[in-house]
Phi, psi and omega in degrees: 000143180246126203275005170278049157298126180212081169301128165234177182236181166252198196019177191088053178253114202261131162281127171254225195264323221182161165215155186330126170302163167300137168219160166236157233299285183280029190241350179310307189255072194281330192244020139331283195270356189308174167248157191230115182296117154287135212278161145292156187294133198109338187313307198295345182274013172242351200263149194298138169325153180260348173203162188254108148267140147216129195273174192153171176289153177259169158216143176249096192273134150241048184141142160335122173074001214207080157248135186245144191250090198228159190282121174237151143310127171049040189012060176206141180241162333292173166331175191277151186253116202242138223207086175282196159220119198311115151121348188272114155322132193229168183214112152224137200262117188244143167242135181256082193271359179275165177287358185281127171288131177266162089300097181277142172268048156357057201298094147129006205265186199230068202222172183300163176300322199318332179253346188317311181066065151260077189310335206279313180285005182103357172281130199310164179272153165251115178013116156290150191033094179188185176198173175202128178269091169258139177215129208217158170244115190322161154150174320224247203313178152100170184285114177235207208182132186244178202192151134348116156220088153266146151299115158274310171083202157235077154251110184297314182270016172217158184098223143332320171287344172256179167328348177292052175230164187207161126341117154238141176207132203238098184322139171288171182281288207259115193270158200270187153221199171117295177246188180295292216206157162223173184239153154232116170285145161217126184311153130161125210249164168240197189020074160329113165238153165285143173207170171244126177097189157109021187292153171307094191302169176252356191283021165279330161278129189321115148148145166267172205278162174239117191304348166316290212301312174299320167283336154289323157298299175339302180292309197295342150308307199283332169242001148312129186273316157270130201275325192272153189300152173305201182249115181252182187217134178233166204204148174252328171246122169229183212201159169210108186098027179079002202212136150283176203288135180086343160271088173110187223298154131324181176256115187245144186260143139234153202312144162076001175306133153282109188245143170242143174247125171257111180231117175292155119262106163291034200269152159266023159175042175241157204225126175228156142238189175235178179203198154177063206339152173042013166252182167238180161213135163279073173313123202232352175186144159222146180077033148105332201259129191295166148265168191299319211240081168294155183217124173292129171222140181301326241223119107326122163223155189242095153286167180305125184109317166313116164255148196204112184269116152215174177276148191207132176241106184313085171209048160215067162336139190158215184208138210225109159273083170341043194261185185260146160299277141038097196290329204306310179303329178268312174308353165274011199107337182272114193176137162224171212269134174245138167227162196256148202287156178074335198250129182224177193109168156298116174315117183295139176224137150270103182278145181275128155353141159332114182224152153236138200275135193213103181314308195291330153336320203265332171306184182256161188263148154071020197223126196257165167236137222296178172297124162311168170271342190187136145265125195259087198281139178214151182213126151271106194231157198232128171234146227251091159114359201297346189231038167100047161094339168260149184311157198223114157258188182205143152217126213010086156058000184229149174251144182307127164275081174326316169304306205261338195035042208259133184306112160296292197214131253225116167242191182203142249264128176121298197276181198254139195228137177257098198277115169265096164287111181225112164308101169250061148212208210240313211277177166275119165223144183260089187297147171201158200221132132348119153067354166201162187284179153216158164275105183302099190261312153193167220171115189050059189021033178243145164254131208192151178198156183099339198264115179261137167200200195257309185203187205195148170247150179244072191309147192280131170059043167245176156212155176216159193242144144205154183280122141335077156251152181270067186233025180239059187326149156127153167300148220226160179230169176211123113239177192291150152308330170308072164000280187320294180313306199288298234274340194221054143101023215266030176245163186214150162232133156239147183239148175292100179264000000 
C-alpha cells in the first residue's frame, strides 16, 4: 500500500504583497528585538481586534459532489489569509466553538512562549466554547503559517489531520521587486486513515546513506521483541487550496509573466513534490527567509511544513499540469492546472529527468560559519510498534513525556548552539525548532552557510548540523513534523538557564 495518495485542486489563488527583504543569519530577528510604543495598561483589550479566528466545524468541497466535514478556521479551508506588518503590534481574537481545548501555533514567527501555542512550553489553551485575546508584535517579514498543535494520537480527526492550517505573510518594510504577481498554494490532504508500513523513501535527497547509522536500526530491530512495523497514515483525498486538480479556475497566465509562487505544505505527515513540464522555479526564500544563492530548479520538494518562495517565468505556452512526480499521486488529483491566455486542451504532463534535492544549491559558496559556543549532539530512533501498535520514537534514547514535559536540553541566553543530528531510522523527518530560525550548516555530508529556516528535512539514516542563537528565553520545543512521529515521542524541550 501506498501512503502518498495525493488529490489536489487548483485554483483559490491568494494574492499577497511582497516577499522579504535580505537579511543575514545574524540580523534575522531584527523585529524581535525592535521598540515598540507603548499603550496604556489595558488598553489594548479594549481596542477591536485586528482578526477573528473561530475554530469549528467547517465544510469543504473538494471535488464534485464530494464534501468533507473537517474541523477550520472561520469555516473555510484554508484559513483565512492574515496580513501582518513586520514590527507593528497586532491583536487577534481566537474563538474556540469545539468541545475540545485548542492550540493556534505561530509557525516560524519570533514570539514569546504565552502565544506561541505550544502546550508542551506552557501557552494556556483555548478554552472549548472559550476564546483568547492574543497580542504579539509579528516577525519576522515574509511567509509563515499557523496551525493546530494538538495531540492527536489515533485520533484521525484532530490535530494536523483536520483543517486546521491557515496562511500568514507578514509584509517587509521595504517591498522587493523581480516579479509581475503572485499565487499562493497550500498542500494539504484529508480523510486520514490508518495501514501498516508504506514508509517514504529518501533517495530524492542529496547526500549518501551512512552505513553506521543504518546499522543501528538494524540491531534494534533485530532485538526488538516486536518485529512488525507501526502503524503510517494514508489519505484518500488531497487537495490544494482546498480543491482537487480540475475543481475550480485553473491558474491563467500569460506569455513573458513572472509569477511568484508561495507554497505552503499543510500536511500533518506528507513529504511532496512539484513540477511544472517546460518551466523552471527560481527559488528565492524558503520558510519566508531569503535565500543567499537564488537558483532555478525543475523539481520542487516540500517536508510537512515547509514553505518555498519561487519565481516561474512563463514562456512555453499550453495548458499545464503543476504536479507531483508521484504518477499514482498525481493521476489522483494532485496537480492543479495553469493555463496561458488564448491556449485551450488538456492539460499536459511532461515527467521531468531525474533530480536530487539539495540544499546546500541555495547556500553561500565557500563561506565558513562560526564556531559554536556548545554542540549539541542527538540520535534519533524508532522503535517499531512499541507503543499500543505505534511506532515510539527517542532522542538520544529518551521519548518525550507528555506528563512531565521536563526540559532535555538546557542553554544560556546569547549564545550560539550547534545541533549535529543523526537519524538512525528510514524515515524522513521534517525537523522545526520553535520561536527562532536556524542555520544549514552541513547536510548530506556538504557543508554549507546563509540558508536560514524553520524547518529542514532529515533524510533516513543521514545527518545535518544547524545553528542557533539563544535570544528568544523561555522554554522552546523541537521536533519532527510529521503528526505521527511528534505524538509518540519524536519531541524535546530547551530551557534558558
Amino acid at each position: 500500500m501506498d501512503r502518498r495518495k495525493f488529490i489536489q485542486s487548483a485554483g483559490l489563488a491568494l494574492p499577497l504583497s511582497g516577499i522579504i527583504p535580505a537579511s543575514a543569519f545574524g540580523l534575522v530577528k531584527a523585529s524581535h528585538h525592535e521598540t515598540e510604543k507603548k499603550a496604556e495598561p489595558g488598553a489594548e483589550q479594549k481596542q477591536k481586534a485586528d482578526y477573528t479566528i473561530r475554530i469549528g466545524t467547517g465544510l469543504v468541497e473538494v471535488g464534485p459532489q464530494h464534501i468533507v466535514s473537517t474541523t477550520t478556521y472561520n469555516g473555510q479551508f484554508p484559513g483565512p489569509l492574515l496580513r501582518f506588518k513586520e514590527g507593528q503590534r497586532t491583536i487577534v481574537d481566537i474563538y474556540n466553538d469545539t468541545d475540545s481545548p485548542e492550540q493556534l501555533h505561530w509557525h516560524g514567527q519570533f514570539i514569546p512562549v504565552s502565544v506561541d501555542g505550544s502546550a508542551e512550553e506552557g501557552t494556556p489553551y483555548i478554552p472549548a466554547h472559550g476564546m483568547r485575546r492574543e497580542i504579539f508584535t509579528p516577525g519576522p517579514s515574509g511567509l509563515r503559517f499557523y496551525h493546530t498543535h494538538t495531540v492527536a494520537g489515533a485520533d484521525l480527526n484532530a490535530g494536523q489531520y483536520s483543517g486546521q492550517v491557515g496562511p500568514v505573510y507578514i509584509e517587509p518594510k521595504i517591498k522587493p521587486t523581480g516579479y509581475d504577481r503572485e499565487e499562493f498554494l497550500m498542500l494539504k490532504e484529508f480523510e486520514p486513515y490508518f495501514m501498516r508500513g508504506g514508509d517514504m523513501a529518501s533517495d530524492f535527497l542529496s547526500g549518501p546513506v551512512i552505513p553506521e547509522l543504518k546499522a543501528m536500526q538494524d540491531k534494534a530491530e533485530k532485538d526488538s521483541p516486536i518485529k512488525t512495523k507501526g502503524y503510517e497514515v494514508g489519505y484518500k483525498v488531497f487537495t490544494v487550496n482546498g480543491r482537487r486538480l480540475g475543481h475550480g479556475k485553473p491558474i491563467g497566465v500569460k506569455y513573458g509573466e513572472r509569477i511568484l509562487f508561495h507554497i505552503v505544505n499543510g500536511s500533518g505527515s506528507e513529504i511532496r513534490s512539484l513540477a511544472l513540464p517546460g518551466h523552471t522555479f527560481k527559488i528565492i526564500a524558503m520558510d519566508g527567509f531569503p535565500v543567499p544563492n537564488p537558483a532555478e530548479v525543475p523539481v520542487l520538494w516540500l517536508g510537512t511544513a515547509e514553505r518555498i518562495s519561487a519565481i516561474v517565468e512563463m514562456k512555453h505556452p499550453g495548458v499545464w499540469v503543476m504536479g507531483d512526480l508521484a504518477d499514482d499521486d498525481r493521476g489522483s488529483g494532485m496537480g492543479t492546472i495553469i493555463q496561458y491566455a488564448g491556449q485551450k486542451g488538456k492539460p499536459q504532463w511532461v515527467t521531468p529527468k531525474p533530480f536530487s534535492w539539495d540544499y546546500t544549491v541555495f547556500g553561500k559558496k565557500n563561506s565558513p560559519v562560526p564556531q559554536p559556543d556548545e554542540v549539541i549532539k542527538m540520535i534519533f530512533a524508532k522503535q517499531n510498534g512499541a507503543e499500543k501498535g505505534f511506532n515510539r520514537w527517542t532522542i538520544n534514547g529518551v521519548a518525550f513525556d507528555m506528563m512531565s514535559k521536563k526540559a532535555l536540553f538546557h542553554l544560556k541566553k546569547g549564545k550560539r548552539y550547534r545541533l549535529q543530528m543523526r537519524n538512525a531510522s528510514d524515515d524522513i523527518h521534517p525537523i522545526h525548532l520553535h520561536r527562532h530560525s536556524f542555520e544549514i550548516t552541513k547536510i548530506g555530508g556538504k557543508h554549507t552557510s546563509g540558508i536560514i529556516k524553520d524547518v529542514a528535512m532529515l533524510g533516513g539514516f543521514q545527518e545535518m548540523e544547524v545553528d542557533f542563537v539563544a535570544d528568544n528565553p523561555g522554554l522552546t520545543l523541537f521536533h519532527c513534523h510529521m503528526q505521527l512521529h511528534m505524538d509518540f515521542g519524536f519531541m524535546a524541550l530547551f530551557d534558558y538557564v
